[in-house]
C-alpha positions in Angstrom: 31.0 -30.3 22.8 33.1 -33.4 22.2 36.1 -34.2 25.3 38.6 -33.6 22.2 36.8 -29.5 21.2 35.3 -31.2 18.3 31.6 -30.3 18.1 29.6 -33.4 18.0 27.7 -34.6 14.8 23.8 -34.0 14.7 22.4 -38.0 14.3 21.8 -38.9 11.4 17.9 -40.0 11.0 17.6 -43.3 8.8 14.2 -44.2 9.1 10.5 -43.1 9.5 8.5 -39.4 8.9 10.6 -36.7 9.4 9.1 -34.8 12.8 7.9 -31.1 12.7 10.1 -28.0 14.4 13.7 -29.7 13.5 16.0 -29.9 11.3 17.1 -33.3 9.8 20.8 -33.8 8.9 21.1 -36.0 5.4 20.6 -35.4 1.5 17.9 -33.7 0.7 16.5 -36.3 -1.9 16.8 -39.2 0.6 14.8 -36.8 3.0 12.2 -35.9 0.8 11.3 -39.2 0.1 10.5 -40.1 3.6 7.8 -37.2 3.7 4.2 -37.9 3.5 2.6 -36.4 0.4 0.8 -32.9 0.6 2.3 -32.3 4.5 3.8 -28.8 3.6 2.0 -25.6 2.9 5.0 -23.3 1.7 8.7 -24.3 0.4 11.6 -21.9 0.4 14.6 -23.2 -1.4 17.8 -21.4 -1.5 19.6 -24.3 -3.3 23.4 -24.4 -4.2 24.2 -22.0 -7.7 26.9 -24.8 -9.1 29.1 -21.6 -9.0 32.1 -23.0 -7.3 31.5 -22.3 -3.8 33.6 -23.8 -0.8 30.6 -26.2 1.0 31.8 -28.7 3.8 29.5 -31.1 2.8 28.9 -30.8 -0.7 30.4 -30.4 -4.7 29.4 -27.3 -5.9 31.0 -28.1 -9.2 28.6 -30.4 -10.9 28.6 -31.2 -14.7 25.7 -28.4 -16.3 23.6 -31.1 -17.3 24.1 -33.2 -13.9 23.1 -30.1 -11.7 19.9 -29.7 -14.1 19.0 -33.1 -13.4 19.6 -33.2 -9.9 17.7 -29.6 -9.4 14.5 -31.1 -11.1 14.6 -34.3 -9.0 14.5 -32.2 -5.5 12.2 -29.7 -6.9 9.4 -32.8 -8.2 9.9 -34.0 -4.6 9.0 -30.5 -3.3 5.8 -31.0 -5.4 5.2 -34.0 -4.4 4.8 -33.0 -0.6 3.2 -29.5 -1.1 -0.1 -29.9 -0.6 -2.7 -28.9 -3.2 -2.8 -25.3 -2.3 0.9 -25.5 -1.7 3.6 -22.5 -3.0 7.3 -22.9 -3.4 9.6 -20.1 -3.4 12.8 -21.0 -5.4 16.2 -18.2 -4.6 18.5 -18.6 -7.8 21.5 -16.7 -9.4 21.9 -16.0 -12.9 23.6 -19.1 -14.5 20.5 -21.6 -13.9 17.5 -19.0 -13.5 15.9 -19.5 -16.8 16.5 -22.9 -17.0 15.2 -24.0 -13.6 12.5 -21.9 -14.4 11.5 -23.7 -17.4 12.2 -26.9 -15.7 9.4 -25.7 -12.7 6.6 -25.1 -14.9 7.1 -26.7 -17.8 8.0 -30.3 -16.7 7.2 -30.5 -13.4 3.5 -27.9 -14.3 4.3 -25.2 -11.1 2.7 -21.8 -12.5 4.9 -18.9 -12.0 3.4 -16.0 -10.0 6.3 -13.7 -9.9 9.5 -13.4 -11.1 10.8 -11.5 -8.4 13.9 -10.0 -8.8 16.0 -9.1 -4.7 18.1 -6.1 -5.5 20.9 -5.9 -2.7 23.6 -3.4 -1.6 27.3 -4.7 -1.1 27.1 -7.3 -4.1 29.9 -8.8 -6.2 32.2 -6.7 -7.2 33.1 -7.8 -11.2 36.1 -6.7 -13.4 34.9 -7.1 -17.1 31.3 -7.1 -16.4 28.5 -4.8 -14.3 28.8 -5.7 -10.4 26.5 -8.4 -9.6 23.8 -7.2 -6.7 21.0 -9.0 -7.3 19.6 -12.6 -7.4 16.2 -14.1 -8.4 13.5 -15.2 -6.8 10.9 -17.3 -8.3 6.8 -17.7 -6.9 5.4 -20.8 -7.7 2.2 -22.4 -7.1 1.3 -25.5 -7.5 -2.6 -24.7 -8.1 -3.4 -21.2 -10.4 -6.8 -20.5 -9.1 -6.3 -21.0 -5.2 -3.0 -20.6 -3.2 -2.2 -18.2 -0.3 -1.3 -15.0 -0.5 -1.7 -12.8 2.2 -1.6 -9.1 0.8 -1.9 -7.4 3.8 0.1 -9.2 5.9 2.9 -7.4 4.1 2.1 -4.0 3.3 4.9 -1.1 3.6 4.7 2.8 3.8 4.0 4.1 0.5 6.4 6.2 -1.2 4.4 9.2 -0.4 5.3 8.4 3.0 8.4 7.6 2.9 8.9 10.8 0.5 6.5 13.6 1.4 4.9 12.5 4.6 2.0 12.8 3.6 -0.6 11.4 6.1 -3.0 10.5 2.8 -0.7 8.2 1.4 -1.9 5.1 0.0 -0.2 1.8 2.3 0.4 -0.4 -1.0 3.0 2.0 -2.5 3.4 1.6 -6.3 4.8 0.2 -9.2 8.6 0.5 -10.1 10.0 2.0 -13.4 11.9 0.2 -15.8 14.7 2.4 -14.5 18.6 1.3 -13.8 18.7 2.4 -9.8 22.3 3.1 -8.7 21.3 4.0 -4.9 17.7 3.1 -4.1 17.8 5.5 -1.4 18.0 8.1 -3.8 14.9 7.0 -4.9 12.5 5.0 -2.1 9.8 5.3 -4.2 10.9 2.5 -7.0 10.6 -0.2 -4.6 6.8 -0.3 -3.5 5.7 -3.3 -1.6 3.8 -4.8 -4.1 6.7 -4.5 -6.8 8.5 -7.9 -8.4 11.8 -6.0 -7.4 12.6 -5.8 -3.8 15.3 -4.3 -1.9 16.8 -6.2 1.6 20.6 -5.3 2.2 22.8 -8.0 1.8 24.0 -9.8 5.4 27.2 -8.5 5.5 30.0 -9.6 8.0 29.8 -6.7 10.0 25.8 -6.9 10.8 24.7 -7.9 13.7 21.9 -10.4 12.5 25.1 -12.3 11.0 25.8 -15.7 12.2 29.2 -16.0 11.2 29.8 -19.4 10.3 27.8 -19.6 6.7 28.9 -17.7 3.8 25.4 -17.2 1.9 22.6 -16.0 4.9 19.1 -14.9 3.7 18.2 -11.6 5.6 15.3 -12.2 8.1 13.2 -9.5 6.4 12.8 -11.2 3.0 12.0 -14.5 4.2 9.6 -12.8 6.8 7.9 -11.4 3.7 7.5 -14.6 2.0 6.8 -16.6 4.7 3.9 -13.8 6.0 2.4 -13.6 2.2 2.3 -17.3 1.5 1.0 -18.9 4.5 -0.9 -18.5 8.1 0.3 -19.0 11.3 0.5 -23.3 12.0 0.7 -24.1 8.2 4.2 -25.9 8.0 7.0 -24.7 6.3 9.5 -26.5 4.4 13.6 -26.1 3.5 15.2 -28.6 1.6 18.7 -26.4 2.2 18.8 -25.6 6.0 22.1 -23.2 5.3 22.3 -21.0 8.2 18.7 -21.7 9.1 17.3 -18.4 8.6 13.8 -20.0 6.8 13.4 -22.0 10.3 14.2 -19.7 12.4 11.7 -17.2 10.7 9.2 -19.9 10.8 10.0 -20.2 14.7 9.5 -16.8 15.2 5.9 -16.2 12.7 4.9 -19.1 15.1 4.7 -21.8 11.4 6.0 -25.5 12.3 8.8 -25.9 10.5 11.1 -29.1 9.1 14.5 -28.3 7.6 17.1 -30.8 5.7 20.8 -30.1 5.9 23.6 -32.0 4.5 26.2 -30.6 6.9 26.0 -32.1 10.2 28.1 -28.8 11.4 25.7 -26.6 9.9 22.8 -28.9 11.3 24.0 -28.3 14.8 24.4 -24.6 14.6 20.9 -24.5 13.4 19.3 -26.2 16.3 21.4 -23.7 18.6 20.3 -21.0 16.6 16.1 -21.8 17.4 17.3 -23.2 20.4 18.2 -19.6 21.2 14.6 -18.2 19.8 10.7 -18.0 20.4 7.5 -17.5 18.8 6.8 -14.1 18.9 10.5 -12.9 19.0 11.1 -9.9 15.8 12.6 -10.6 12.8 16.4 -9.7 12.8 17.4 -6.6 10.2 14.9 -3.3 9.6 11.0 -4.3 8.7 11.8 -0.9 6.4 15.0 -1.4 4.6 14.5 2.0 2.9 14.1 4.1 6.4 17.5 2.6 8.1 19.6 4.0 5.2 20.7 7.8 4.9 19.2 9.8 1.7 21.5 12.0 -0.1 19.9 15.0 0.8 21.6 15.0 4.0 24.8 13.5 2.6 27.9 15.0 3.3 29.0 18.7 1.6 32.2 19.7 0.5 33.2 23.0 1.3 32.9 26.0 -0.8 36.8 26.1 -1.7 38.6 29.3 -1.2 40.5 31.2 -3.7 44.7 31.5 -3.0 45.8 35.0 -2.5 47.2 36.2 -5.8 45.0 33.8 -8.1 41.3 35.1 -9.6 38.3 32.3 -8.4 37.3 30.0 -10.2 34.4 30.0 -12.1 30.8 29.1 -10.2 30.5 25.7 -11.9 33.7 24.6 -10.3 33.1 26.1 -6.3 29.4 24.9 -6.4 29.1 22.7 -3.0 28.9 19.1 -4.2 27.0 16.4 -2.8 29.0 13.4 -2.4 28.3 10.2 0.1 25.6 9.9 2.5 27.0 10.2 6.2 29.4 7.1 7.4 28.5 5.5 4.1 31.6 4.3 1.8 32.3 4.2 -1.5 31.4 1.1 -2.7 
């Protein structure tokens, strides 16, 4: 810390290759630039929506057709230093999704893999529209025929498991419906493994994984699933948006090098205490089985079977039935 409490700025790097296992404070574009071509097996980019939100270091209010041009100059950059085999994993919200995904592998020829679709708990709560809980995720690949992806590396119980218990079950789980899901643990089998939709809770404010000084973490989890299905332990991993450096710190911890790029030089400094504070080997923060740290209704909560006032006839059975309401310590959303 600075002599006045002021935290002191991460340097700025001007010139050279950016080094491996850091995080490099600047704009991302100016960054990119000084990367050698093809040094980067996997990208994850959680980039800014252009939805308004309070940054430090940055104008989350761009003109549409100034964020659109902006977005495909990073992304051609991440292209640029994948290397042939090389994925990119792109986190979006609603307002840019399609276009950014026309923008990937149309002009910049990524192939889209998945459209996966993170399905979350806690989301924003809307007044003339359906709560948003969700957010895509886009899998792209730079080559069709070969890239990495590790399929056992993240396998999960299958739903006869988690269900039934059943020590037969299959390890790949299966396939979701089509089906609106209003509490997935109601239903642990429409989220298998292998699905395009995936449920991580959200990090809240009161978790303990949360660092507390960025608005929009990534849970540990999801990244560990990404980062374990699309490369191998000492392929380099790549984050144009350091945020609250969950991607690194991930990385760190699935023993991948690592180079992240942050505007902020106060979010750049609590990202080097944050691996600072780490090591290879250490487990990923949040439950590996989202689905098994959350109650099921079965064991929710039971009203009691009312009893009739003296003087008055009961009611009729539909209305003393015991009722299910909210799994135990949950709230009503």
């Amino acid at each position: 810390m600075a002599s006045n409490g002021v935290r002191k700025a991460t340097p700025v790097d001007t010139t050279g290759p950016l080094t491996l296992d850091r995080v490099h404070r600047g704009d991302c574009l100016d960054l990119l630039a000084r990367m050698p071509a093809a040094s980067v097996e996997l990208a994850f980019a959680d980039p800014p929506f252009n939805i308004g939100y309070d940054y430090d270091a940055y104008d989350d209010r761009l003109a549409a057709n100034d964020y659109l041009e902006w977005s495909k100059r990073w992304m051609a950059e991440v292209g640029r230093v994948l290397t042939a085999n090389g994925t990119f994993w792109l986190a979006i919200g609603d307002e840019y999704a399609a276009e950014l995904k026309v923008i990937a592998t149309r002009d910049l020829g990524f192939t889209c893999r998945s459209w996966v679709v993170w399905y979350y708990t806690f989301g924003v709560n809307c007044r003339q529209k359906f709560s948003r809980s969700h957010a895509h995720i886009f899998h792209f690949v730079k080559d069709a025929a070969h890239f990495t992806f590790n399929t056992d590396a993240i396998r999960v119980p299958s739903a006869r498991e988690l269900v039934y218990g059943d020590k037969r079950a299959c390890p790949t789980g299966r396939l979701p419906d089509d089906t609106w899901i209003l509490r997935p643990q109601d239903l642990p089998e429409g989220f298998g493994a292998d699905a395009d939709t995936w449920y991580f809770p959200r990090v809240c404010g009161t978790f303990k994984e949360r660092s507390g000084w960025h608005g929009c973490q990534m849970p540990e989890q999801l990244l560990g699933r990404i980062i374990r299905s699309s490369s191998n332990e000492g392929d380099a991993v790549l984050d144009p948006f350091g945020g609250s450096g969950t991607t690194l710190a991930v990385a760190k911890k699935l023993s991948r090098r690592f180079v992240g790029l942050e505007l902020s030089a106060a979010y750049a400094t609590r990202i080097e205490e944050r691996l600072a504070a780490i090591h290879q080997g250490d487990p990923l923060d949040g439950a590996p089985e989202p689905l098994k740290s959350v109650p099921a209704t079965k064991d929710g909560r039971r009203l009691e079977k009312p009893q009739p006032r003296r003087g008055r006839k009961p009611k009729a059975a539909a209305d003393t039935r015991q009722t299910t309401l909210f799994s135990k310590g949950s709230k009503q959303r």
